[in-house]
C-alpha positions in Angstrom: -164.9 -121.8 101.9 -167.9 -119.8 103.3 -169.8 -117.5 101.5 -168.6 -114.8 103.2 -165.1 -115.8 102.7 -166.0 -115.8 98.8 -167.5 -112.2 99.5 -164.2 -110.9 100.8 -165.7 -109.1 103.3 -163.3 -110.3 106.5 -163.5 -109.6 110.4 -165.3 -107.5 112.1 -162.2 -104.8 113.3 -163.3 -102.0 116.1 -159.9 -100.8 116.3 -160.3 -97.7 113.6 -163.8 -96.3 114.0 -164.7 -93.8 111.9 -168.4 -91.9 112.2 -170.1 -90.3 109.2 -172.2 -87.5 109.9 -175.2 -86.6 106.8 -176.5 -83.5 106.9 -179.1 -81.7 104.3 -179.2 -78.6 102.9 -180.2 -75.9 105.7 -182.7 -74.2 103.8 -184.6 -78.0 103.5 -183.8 -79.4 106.3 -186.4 -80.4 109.1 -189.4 -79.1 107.0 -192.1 -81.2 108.9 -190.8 -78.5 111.7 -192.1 -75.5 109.6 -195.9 -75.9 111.3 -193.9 -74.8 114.7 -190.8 -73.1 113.0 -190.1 -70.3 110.9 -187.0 -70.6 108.1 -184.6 -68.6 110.7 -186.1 -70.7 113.5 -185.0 -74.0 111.5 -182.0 -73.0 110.8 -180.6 -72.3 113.7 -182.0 -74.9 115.4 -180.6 -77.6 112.2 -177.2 -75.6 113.4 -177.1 -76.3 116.7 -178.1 -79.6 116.3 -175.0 -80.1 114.1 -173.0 -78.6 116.8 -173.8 -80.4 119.5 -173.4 -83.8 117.6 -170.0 -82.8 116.7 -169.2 -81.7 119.9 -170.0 -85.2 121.5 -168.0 -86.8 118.9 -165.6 -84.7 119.0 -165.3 -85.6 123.3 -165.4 -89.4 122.0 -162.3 -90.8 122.4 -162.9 -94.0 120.2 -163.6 -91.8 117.2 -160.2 -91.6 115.4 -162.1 -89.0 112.4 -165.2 -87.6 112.0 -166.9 -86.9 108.9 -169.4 -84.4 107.4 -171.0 -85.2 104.2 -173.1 -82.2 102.8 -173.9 -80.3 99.5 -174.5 -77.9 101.6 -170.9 -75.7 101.4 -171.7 -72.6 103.1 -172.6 -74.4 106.4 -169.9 -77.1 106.3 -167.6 -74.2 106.1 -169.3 -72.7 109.2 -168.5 -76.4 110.8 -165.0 -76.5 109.6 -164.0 -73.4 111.6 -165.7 -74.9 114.2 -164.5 -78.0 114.1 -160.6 -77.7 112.0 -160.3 -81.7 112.4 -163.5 -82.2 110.6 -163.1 -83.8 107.3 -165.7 -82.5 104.5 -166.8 -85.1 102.0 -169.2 -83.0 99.0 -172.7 -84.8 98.9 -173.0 -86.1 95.2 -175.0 -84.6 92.9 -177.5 -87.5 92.0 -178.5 -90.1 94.8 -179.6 -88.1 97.7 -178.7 -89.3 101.2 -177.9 -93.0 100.9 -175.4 -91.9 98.3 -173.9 -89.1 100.6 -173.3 -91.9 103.2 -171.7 -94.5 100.7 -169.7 -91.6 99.6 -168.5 -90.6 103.2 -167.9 -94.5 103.9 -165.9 -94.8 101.0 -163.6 -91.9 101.8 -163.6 -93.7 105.8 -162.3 -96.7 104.2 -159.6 -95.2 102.3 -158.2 -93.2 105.7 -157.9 -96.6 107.1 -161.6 -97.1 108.8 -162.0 -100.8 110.1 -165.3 -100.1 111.3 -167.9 -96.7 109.8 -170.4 -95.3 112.3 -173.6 -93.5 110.2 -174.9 -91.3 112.4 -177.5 -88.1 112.1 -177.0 -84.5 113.0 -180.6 -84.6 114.8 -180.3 -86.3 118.0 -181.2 -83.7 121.0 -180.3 -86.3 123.6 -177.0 -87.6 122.0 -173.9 -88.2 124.6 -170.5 -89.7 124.9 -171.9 -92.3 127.2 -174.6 -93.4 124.7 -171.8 -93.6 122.6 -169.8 -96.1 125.0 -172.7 -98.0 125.3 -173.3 -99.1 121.4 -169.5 -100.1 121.7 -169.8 -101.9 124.4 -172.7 -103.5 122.5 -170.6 -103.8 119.5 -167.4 -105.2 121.6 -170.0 -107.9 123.3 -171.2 -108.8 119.2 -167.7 -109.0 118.3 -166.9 -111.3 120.9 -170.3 -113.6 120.8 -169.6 -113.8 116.8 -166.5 -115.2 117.0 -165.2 -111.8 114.9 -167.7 -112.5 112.3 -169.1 -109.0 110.2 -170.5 -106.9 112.4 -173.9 -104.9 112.0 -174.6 -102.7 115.3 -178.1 -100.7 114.8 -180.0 -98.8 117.2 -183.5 -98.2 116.2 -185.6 -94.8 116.1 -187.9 -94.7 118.8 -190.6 -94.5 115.8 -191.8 -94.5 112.3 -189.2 -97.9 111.7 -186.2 -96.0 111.4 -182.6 -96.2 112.1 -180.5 -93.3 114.3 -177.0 -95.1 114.8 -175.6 -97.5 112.1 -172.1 -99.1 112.7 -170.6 -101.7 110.1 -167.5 -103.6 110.1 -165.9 -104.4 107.7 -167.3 -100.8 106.6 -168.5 -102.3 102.9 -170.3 -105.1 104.7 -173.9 -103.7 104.1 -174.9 -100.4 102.4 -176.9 -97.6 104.2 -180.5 -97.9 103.2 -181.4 -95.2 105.5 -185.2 -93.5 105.2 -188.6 -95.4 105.8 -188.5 -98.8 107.2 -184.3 -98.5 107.2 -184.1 -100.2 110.5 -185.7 -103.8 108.6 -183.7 -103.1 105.4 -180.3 -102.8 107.4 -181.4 -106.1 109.6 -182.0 -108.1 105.8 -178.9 -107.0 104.4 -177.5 -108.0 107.9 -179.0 -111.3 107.4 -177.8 -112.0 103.6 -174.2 -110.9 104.6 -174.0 -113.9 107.7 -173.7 -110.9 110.4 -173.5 -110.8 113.7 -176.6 -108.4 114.6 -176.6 -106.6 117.8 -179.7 -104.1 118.5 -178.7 -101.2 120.7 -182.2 -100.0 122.7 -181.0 -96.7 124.2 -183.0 -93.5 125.0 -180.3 -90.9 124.0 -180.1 -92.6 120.9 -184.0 -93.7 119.9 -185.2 -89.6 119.9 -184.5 -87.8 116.9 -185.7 -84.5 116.4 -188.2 -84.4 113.5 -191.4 -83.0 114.0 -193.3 -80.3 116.2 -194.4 -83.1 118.5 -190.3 -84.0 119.2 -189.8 -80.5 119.6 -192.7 -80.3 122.5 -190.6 -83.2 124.4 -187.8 -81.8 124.8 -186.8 -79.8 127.8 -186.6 -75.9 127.3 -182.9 -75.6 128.4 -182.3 -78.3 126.1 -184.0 -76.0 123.6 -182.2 -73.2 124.5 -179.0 -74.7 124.5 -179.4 -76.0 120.9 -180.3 -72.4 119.8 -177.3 -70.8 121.5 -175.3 -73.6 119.8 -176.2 -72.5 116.4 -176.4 -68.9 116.9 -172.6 -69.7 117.8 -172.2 -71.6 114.6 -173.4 -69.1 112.6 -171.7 -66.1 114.7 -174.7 -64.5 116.0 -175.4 -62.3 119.0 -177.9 -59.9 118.0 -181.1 -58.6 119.0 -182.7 -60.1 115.7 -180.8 -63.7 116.3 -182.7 -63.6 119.8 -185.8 -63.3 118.0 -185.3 -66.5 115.9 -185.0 -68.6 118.8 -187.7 -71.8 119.1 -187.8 -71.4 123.1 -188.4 -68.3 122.0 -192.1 -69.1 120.9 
């Protein structure tokens, strides 16, 4: 008997994939954006951000549920009108984001998820086809491995991180998302007997996170975020206008 077959852990399984969407408290979020931001600025830009990811994942047919993980109630609300198949897990209290995610994964798991996709609410350049193309890479893992445990991870374009983390079984690893997460997620990877596939993709790589990201991105890009959260939050005035980062 293998080690892994002691672990329990089984198969990798892409039938039932689930995707797990953290998102902080608004009135936190993105601070490093406060040198080119203001608070209302932020916010609607953390919103539309939000939106669009649950948009595109909401367009993905391979995602059979979507979660948002969040203490923050007021704007997972504002999501669920949105979004009425999106299922609200409550951030817990102690643990702060790595806990959010394990709690998310759990409640996956327990709907029936084979397979949990961690993925942030600030990737600008997200799409379906980005999407199709860490399955694919998943579906190519699957089938090199023999249907060993899958680990699927496509790396930040900087500072080490990790912007797309898919696991099956979904208990496999746990998320060790924040500095240096992409080499923590390839260890645990490693001590589980994984199958490890990297997914290098542009519209996956940028995440918004600083007033240098927000300088590469495309002013309609911009200004489609900021109409997406002024939406979110049901804004159309003269003083929502005013908070917009193209704005500046």
């Amino acid at each position: 008997m293998t080690q892994r077959d002691k672990a329990g852990w089984g198969t990798a399984d892409l039938s039932a994939v689930h995707v797990v969407v953290p998102l902080r408290a608004i009135e936190t979020g993105k601070s490093r954006l406060g040198q080119a931001l203001d608070a209302e600025e932020r916010e609607v830009l953390v919103l539309g951000l939000l939106a669009r990811t649950l948009d595109v994942l909401s367009a993905w047919p391979a995602a059979q549920r979507i979660y948002l993980v969040t203490g923050d109630q007021a704007t997972a609300e504002l999501a669920r009108r949105a979004r009425p198949a999106l299922t609200l897990v409550s951030e817990p209290r102690d643990g702060g984001l790595n806990a959010a995610l394990r709690a998310a994964r759990d409640a996956a798991v327990e709907a029936g998820a084979t397979c949990v996709l961690m993925l942030p609410a600030d990737l600008p350049l997200l799409e379906v086809a980005a999407l199709d193309r860490l399955l694919d890479g998943a579906d190519a893992a699957v089938a090199a491995g023999s249907g060993r445990p899958l680990v699927v991870a496509a790396p930040a374009d900087a500072r080490g991180g990790t912007n797309a983390l898919l696991v099956s079984p979904p208990t496999l690893i746990e998320p060790s998302f924040g500095e240096a997460s992409l080499e923590a997620h390839l260890r645990a990877a490693a001590r589980a007997d994984a199958t490890v596939q990297l997914v290098i993709d542009p519209a996956l790589g940028f995440d918004l996170d600083t007033p240098d990201d927000l300088e590469r991105l495309d002013t309609e890009l911009v200004l489609d975020l900021e109409r997406r959260g002024q939406e979110l939050l049901g804004l159309d005035s003269p003083a929502a206008a005013a908070a917009s980062p193209a704005a500046r």
